[in-house]
C-alpha positions in Angstrom: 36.5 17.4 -7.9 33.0 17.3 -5.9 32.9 14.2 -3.5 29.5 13.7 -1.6 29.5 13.3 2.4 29.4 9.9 3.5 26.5 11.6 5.8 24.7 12.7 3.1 24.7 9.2 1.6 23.8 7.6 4.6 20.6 10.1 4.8 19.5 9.5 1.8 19.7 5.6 2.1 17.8 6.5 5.6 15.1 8.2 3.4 14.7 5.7 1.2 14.7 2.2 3.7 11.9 5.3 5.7 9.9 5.5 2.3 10.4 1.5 1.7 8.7 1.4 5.4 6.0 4.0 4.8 4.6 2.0 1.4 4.4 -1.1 3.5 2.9 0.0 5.7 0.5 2.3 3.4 -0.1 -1.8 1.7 -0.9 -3.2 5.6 -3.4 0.1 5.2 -5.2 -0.9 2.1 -5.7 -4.9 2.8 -7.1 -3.8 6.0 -9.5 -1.5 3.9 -9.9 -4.1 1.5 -11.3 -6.5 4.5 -13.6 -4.0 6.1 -15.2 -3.5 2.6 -15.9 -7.2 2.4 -16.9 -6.7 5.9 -19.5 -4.2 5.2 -20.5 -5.9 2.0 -21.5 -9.2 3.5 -23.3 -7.4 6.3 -25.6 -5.6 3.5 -26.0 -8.6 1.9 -28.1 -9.9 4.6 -30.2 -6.5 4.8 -33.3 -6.1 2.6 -33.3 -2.5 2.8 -30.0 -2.4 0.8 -29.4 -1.1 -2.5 -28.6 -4.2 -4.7 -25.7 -1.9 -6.1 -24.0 -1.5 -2.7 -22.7 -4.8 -2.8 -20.9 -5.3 -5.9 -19.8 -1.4 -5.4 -18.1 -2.4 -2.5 -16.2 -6.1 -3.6 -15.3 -3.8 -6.5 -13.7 -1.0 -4.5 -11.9 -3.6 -2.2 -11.2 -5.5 -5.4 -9.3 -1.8 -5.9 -8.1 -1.9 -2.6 -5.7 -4.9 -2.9 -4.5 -3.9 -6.3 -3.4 -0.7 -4.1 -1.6 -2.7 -1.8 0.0 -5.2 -4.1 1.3 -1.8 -6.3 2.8 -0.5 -3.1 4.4 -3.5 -2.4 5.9 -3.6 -5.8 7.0 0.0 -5.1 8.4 -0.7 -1.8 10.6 -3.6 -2.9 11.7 -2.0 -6.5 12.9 1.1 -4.0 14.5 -1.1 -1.7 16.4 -2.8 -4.5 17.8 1.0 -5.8 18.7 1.7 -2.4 20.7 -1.7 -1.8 21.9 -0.7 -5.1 23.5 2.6 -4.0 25.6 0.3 -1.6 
């Protein structure tokens, strides 16, 4: 009969609630990327010398950017849910 560790569960719960950390934080990562985009885009708006493509390239990308962070979210809690599950 092969029995696991109770270490080696605990590690791997430990790896998992470290992931669950790391994609929230990669989320906090992207909505601040997201806002500097917007940042930069309104700024350009207000600058003649600006491409008139640069602006709607940039709401698109941080358009991108909070999809990004809402996936990793969804990521972090569906993880978190397998690892409550292994409880």
């Amino acid at each position: 009969m092969v029995t696991e560790s109770p270490d080696v569960t605990s590690s791997y719960d430990t790896e998992l609630l470290d992931h669950v950390g790391s994609l929230r934080s990669d989320a906090q990562l992207m909505e601040e990327y997201a806002r500097r985009l917007r940042a930069t885009a309104a700024t350009l708006d207000g600058c003649p010398a600006a491409p008139a493509w640069s602006r709607p390239a940039l709401e698109r990308q941080a358009a991108a950017c909070v999809t990004a962070a809402e996936q990793l979210r969804t990521a972090a809690e569906a993880l978190l849910a397998h690892a409550r599950a292994g409880d």
